[in-house]
C-alpha positions as CSV (number, residue, x, y, z in Angstrom):
1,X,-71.2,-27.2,29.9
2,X,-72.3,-30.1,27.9
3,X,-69.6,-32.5,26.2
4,X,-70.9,-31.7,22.8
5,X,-68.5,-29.4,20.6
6,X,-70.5,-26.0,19.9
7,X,-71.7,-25.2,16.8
8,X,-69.8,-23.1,14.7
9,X,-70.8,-20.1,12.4
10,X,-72.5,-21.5,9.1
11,X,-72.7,-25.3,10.6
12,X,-75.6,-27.0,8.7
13,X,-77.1,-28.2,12.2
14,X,-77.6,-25.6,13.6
15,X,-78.6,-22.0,12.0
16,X,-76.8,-19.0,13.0
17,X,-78.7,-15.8,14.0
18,X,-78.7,-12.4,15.8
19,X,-81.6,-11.4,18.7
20,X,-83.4,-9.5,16.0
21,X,-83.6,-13.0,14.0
22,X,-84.3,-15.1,16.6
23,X,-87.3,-17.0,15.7
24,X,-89.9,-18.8,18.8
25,X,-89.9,-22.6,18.9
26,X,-86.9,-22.6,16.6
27,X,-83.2,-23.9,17.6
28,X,-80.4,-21.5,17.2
29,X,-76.3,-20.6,17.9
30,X,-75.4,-17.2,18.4
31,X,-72.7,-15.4,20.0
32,X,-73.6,-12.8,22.9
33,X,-72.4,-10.8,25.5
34,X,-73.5,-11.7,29.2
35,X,-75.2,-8.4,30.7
36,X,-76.1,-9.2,34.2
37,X,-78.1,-11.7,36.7
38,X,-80.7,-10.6,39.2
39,X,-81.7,-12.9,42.0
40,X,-85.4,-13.6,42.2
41,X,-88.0,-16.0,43.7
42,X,-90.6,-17.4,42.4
43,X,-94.0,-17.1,43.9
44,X,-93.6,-20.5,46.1
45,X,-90.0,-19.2,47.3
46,X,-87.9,-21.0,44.8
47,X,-84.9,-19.1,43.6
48,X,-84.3,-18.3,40.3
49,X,-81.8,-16.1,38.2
50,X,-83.1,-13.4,35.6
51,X,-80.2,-13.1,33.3
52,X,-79.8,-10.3,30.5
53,X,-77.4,-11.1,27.1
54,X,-77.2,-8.7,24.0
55,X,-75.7,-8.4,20.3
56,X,-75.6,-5.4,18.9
57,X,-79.0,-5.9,17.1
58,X,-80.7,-6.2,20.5
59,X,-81.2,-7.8,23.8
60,X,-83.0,-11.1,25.2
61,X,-83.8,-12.4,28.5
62,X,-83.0,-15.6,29.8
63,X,-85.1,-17.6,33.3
64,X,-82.3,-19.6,35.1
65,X,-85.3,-21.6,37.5
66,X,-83.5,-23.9,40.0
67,X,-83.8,-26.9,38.6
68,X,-81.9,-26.0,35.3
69,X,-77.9,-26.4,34.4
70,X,-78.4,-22.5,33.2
71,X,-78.9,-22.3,37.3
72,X,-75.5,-23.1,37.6
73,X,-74.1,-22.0,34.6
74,X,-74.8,-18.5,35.2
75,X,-73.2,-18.2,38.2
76,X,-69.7,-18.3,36.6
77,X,-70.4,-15.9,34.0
78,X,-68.9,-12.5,34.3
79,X,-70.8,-9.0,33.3
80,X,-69.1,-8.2,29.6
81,X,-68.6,-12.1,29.3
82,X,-68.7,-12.8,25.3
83,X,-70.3,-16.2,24.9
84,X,-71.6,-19.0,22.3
85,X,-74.7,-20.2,23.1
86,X,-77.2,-22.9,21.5
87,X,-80.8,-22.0,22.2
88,X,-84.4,-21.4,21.4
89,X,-86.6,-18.6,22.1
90,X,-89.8,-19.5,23.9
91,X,-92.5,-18.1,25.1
92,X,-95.4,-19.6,27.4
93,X,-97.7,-16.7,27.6
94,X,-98.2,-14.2,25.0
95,X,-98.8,-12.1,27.9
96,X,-94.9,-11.6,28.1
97,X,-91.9,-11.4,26.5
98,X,-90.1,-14.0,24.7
99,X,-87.6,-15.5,26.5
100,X,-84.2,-17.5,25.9
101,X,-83.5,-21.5,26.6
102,X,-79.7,-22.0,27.1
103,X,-78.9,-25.3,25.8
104,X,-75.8,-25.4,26.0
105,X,-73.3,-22.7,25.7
106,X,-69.2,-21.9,25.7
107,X,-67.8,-18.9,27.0
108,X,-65.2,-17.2,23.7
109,X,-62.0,-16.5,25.7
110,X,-61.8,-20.0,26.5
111,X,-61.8,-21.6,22.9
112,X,-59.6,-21.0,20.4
113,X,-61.9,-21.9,17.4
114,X,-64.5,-19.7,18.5
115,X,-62.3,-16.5,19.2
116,X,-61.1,-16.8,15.3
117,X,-64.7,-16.1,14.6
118,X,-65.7,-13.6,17.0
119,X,-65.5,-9.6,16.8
120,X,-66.8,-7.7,19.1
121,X,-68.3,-5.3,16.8
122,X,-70.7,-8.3,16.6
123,X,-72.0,-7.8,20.2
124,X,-71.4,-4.0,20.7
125,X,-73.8,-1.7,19.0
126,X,-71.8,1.5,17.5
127,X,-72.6,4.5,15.9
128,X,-73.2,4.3,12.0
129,X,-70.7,7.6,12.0
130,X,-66.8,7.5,12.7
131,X,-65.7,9.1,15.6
132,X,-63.7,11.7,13.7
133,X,-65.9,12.5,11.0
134,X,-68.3,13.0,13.8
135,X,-65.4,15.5,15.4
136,X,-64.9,17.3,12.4
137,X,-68.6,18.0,11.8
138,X,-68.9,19.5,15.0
139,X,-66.1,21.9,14.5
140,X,-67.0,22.9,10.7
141,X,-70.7,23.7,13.1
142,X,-68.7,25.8,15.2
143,X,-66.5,27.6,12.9
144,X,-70.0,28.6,11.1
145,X,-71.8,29.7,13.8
146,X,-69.8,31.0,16.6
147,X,-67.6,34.1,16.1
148,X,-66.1,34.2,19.4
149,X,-63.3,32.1,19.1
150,X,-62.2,32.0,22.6
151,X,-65.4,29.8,22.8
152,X,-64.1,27.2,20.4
153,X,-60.9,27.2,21.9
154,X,-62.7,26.4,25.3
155,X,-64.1,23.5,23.0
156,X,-60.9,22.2,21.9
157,X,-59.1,22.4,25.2
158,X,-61.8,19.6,26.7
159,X,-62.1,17.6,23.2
160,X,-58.4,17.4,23.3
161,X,-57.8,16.6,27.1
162,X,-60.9,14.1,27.0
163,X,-61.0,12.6,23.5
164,X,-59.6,9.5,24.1
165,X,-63.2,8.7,26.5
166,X,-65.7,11.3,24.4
167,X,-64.6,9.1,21.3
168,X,-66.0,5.8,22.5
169,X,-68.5,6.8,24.8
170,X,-72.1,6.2,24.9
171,X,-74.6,9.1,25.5
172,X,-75.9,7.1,28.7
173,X,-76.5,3.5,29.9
174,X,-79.8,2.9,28.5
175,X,-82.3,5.4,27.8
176,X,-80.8,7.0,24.7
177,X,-78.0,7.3,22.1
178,X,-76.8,3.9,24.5
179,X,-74.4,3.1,21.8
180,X,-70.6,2.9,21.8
181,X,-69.7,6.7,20.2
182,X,-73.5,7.6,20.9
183,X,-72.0,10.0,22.9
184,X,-70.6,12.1,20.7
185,X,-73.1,11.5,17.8
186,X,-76.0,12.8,20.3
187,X,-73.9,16.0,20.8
188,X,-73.6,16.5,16.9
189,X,-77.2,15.6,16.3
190,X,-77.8,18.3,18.5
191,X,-74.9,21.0,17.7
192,X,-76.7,20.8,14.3
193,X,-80.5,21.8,15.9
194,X,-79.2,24.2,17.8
195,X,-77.1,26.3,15.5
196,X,-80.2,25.7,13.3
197,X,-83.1,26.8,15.7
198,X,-80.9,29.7,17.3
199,X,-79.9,31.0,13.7
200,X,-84.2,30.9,13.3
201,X,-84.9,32.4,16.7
202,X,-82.1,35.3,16.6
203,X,-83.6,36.3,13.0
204,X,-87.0,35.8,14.0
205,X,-86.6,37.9,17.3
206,X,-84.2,40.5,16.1
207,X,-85.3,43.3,17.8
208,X,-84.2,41.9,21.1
209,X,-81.3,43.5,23.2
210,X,-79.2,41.7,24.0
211,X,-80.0,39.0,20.7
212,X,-80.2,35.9,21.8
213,X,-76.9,34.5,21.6
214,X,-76.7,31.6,18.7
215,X,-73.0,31.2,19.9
216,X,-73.7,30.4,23.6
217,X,-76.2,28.0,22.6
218,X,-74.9,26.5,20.1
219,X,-71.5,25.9,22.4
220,X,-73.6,24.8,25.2
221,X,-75.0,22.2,23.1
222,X,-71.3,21.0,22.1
223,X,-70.5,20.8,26.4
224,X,-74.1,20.1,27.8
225,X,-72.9,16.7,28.9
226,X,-69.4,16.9,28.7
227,X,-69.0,15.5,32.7
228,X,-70.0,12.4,31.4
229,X,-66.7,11.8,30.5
230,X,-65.7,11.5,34.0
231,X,-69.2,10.7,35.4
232,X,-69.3,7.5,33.3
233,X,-66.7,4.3,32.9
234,X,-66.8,2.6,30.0
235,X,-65.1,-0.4,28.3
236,X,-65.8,-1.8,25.1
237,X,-67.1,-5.0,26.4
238,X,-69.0,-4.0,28.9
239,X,-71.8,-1.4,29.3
240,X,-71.0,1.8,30.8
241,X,-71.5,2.3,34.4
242,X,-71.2,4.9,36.8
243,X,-67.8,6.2,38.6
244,X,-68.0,6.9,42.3
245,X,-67.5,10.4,41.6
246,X,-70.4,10.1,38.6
247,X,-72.4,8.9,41.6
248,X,-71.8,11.3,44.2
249,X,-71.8,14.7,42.1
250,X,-73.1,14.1,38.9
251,X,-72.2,15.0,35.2
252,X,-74.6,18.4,35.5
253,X,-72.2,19.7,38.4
254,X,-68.9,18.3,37.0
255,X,-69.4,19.6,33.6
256,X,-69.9,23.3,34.9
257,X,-66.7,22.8,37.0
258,X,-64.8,21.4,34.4
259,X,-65.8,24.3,31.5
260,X,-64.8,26.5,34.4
261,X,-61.4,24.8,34.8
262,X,-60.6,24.7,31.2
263,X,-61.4,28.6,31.0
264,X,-59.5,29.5,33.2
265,X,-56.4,28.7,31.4
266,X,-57.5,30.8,27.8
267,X,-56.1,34.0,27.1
268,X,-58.0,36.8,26.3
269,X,-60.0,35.6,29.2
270,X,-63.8,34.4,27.8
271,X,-65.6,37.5,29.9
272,X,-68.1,36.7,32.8
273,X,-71.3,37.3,31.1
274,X,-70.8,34.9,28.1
275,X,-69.1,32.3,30.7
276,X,-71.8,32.6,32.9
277,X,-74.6,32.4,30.9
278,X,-73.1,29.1,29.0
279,X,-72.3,27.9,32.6
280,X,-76.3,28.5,33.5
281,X,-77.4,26.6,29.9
282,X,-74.9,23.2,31.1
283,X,-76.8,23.5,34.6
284,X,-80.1,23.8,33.9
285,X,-80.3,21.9,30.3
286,X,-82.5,18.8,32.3
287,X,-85.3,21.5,32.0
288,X,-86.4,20.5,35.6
289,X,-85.2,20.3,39.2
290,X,-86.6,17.5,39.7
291,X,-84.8,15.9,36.9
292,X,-81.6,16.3,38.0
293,X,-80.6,20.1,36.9
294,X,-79.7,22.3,40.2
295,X,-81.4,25.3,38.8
296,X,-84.0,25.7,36.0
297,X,-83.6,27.7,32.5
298,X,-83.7,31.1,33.5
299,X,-81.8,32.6,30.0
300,X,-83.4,32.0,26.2
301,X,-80.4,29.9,25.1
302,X,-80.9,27.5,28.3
303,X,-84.6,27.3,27.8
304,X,-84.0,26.2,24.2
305,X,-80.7,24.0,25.2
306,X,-83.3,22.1,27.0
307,X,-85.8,21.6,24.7
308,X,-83.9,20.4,22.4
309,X,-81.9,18.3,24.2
310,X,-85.2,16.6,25.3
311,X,-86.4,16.0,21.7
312,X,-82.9,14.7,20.6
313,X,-82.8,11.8,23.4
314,X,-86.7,10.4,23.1
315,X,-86.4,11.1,19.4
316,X,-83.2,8.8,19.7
317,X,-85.0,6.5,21.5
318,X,-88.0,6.2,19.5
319,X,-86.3,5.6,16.4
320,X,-84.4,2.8,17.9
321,X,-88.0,1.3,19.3
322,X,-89.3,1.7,15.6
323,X,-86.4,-0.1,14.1
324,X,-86.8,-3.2,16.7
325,X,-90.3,-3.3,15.8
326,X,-89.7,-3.7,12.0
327,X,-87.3,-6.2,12.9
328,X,-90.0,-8.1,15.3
329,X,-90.2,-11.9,14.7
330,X,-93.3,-13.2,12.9
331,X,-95.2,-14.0,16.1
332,X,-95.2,-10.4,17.2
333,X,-97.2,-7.5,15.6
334,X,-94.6,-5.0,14.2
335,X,-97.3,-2.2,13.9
336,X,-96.0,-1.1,17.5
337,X,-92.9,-0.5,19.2
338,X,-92.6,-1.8,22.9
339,X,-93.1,1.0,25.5
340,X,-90.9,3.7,24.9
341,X,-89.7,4.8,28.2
342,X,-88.2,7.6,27.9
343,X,-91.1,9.7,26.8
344,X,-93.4,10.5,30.0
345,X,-95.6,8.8,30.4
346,X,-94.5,5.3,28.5
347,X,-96.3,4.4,25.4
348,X,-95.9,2.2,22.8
349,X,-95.5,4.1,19.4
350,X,-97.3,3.0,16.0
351,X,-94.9,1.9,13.0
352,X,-97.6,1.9,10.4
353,X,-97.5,-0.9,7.4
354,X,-94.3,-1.0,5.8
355,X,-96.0,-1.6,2.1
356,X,-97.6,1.8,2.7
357,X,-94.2,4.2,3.3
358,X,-92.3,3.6,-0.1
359,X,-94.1,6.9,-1.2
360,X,-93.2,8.7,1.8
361,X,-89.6,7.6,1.9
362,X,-89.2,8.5,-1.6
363,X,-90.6,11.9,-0.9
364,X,-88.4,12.5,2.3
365,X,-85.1,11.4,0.0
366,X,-86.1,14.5,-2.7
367,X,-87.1,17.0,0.0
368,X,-84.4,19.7,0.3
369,X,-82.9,20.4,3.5
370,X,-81.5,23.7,4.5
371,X,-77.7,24.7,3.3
372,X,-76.0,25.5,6.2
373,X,-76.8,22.2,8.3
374,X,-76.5,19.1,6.2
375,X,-78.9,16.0,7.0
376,X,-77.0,13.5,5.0
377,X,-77.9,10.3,6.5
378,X,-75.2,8.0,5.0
379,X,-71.3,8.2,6.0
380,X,-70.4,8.4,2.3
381,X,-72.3,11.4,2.3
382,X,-71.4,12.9,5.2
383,X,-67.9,12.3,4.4
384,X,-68.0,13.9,1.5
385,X,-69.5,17.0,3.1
386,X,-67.1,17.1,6.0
């Protein structure tokens, strides 16, 4: 660390700024959270540090070659480390990625000055959606559509036991809803689809026998991935990783055993054909066996548990690629996201000119949604609705 004191927030030297403002040739101060180092070597053998830092606007690479202090530096940083750093975004070859030059840089918990200024809702992304107005939407969703209530009670009994993790916890590490409380807002984005599309399908279909059952699908999308509450540790300054048991079995197989557990203790017993058939949607709802699911969707409400829970996640994270992209600095074209990979294969998806969609947002803010699943899309809104 250099001798010079840091920079602080609104210092006329210096101009603060998140990753999303970072600008190429320009100096900046920022605070960010230290991610992770991988050791690499360059192609003459020289060993180098790749080194990963994000804010909750985004993430940025740093090169620690050798021959730098960062070199050094680096090696006494912790993963979830919140830091101050001084630096400018370069980038030698359009061919790649921008990439971060550390100046200098001083690590939060070990300044005073700086901690008075720091939150870490500045470096951890959260869901635009409070945890309990995110709860209570769920349940008003269940109350509508499902009229079994020994199914709700199955909900509650594994909200209530595993709240304290599902209210905080991302929907995975990376690929989507990779968000503190992203979690639980994927499984009310997609409680909301699915007591919509089964309410479609059961009317649409109604000749069927047995219907297809709007309240087993619709429950299923509530508990799809409720082992990821054990399979997954997270902290709020760190990003989630995986528990030796999340490892070993998985939240696929963990979920099913944990539904199973929590049923066992509700009275009128839910009856083996309902539990079995929700047990089959939470096993198979990767779609594939080759993506993780032991068995594939062999019932209508798995199939469509799948589907949807497919659309949700690269719908998630093609929003979040389109939002980086409007937020792209100057040098780099914001008609296109960066490769989205989470769809199959990766692609990079078109954005459009901003000047042009005014009309269309105006239109989409007019169109009427359907009364019995609210898309509000603000938390004053939703609040109001809950």
């Amino acid at each position: 660390m250099t001798d010079r004191k840091p920079a602080r927030p609104g210092a006329d030297e210096t101009e603060w700024a998140t990753v999303t403002e970072f600008r190429i040739g320009k100096r900046f101060c920022c605070f960010l959270q230290f991610l992770s180092r991988e050791r690499k070597s360059t192609a003459k053998g020289d060993p180098y540090f790749q080194c990963v830092f994000r804010d909750k606007t985004g993430r940025v690479e740093a090169k620690a070659w050798n021959s730098s202090d960062l070199f050094r530096w680096c090696q006494n940083w912790a993963p979830g480390d919140a830091l101050w750093i001084e630096g400018t975004l370069n980038q030698r070859d359009p061919k790649y990625a921008p990439t971060l030059e550390v100046h200098q840089f001083v690590r939060v918990e070990d300044d005073p000055e700086l901690a008075a200024h720091f939150d870490w809702s500045l470096l951890v992304e959260s869901s635009r959606w409070q945890p309990d107005l995110l709860k209570t939407k769920i349940f008003r969703l269940l109350d509508e559509y499902v009229t079994d209530r020994r199914l709700v009670q199955l909900v509650d009994r594994l909200f209530e036991t595993h709240w304290g993790v599902l209210a905080t916890l991302p929907a995975a590490s990376r690929m989507h809803h990779a968000m503190q409380s992203g979690w639980l807002e994927h499984i009310w984005s997609m409680t909301r689809l699915a007591a919509l599309v089964g309410k479609h399908y059961a009317a649409y279909y109604d000749d069927l026998n047995p219907p297809l059952r709007t309240d087993i699908l619709t429950i299923a999308a509530v508990l799809h991935d409720i082992g990821k509450a054990v399979e997954l540790s997270y902290e709020r300054n760190a990003e989630a990783t995986y528990t030796v048991e999340g490892r070993l079995l998985g939240h696929i197989v963990m979920g099913r055993d944990m539904i199973r557990e929590a049923a066992a203790g509700i009275d009128p017993a839910i009856d083996e054909e309902t539990l079995m058939r929700l047990e089959h949607a939470v096993l198979s709802h990767h779609g594939r066996m080759e993506f993780g699911s032991p068995v594939m969707p062999q019932t209508l409400e798995a199939f469509l548990l799948a589907e949807i829970d497919d659309m949700d996640a690269k719908v998630n994270a093609i929003a979040r690629s389109l939002r980086s992209a409007q937020n792209a600095p100057e040098t780099v074209s914001g008609l296109w996201t960066e490769r989205v990979h989470a769809c199959d294969p990766g692609r990079s998806f078109y954005r459009g000119n901003a000047s042009t969609s005014a009309a269309v947002d105006s239109a989409e803010e007019t169109a009427s949604a359907p009364a019995e699943i609210p898309v509000s899309t603000n938390e004053s809104s939703l609040e109001r609705e809950a």
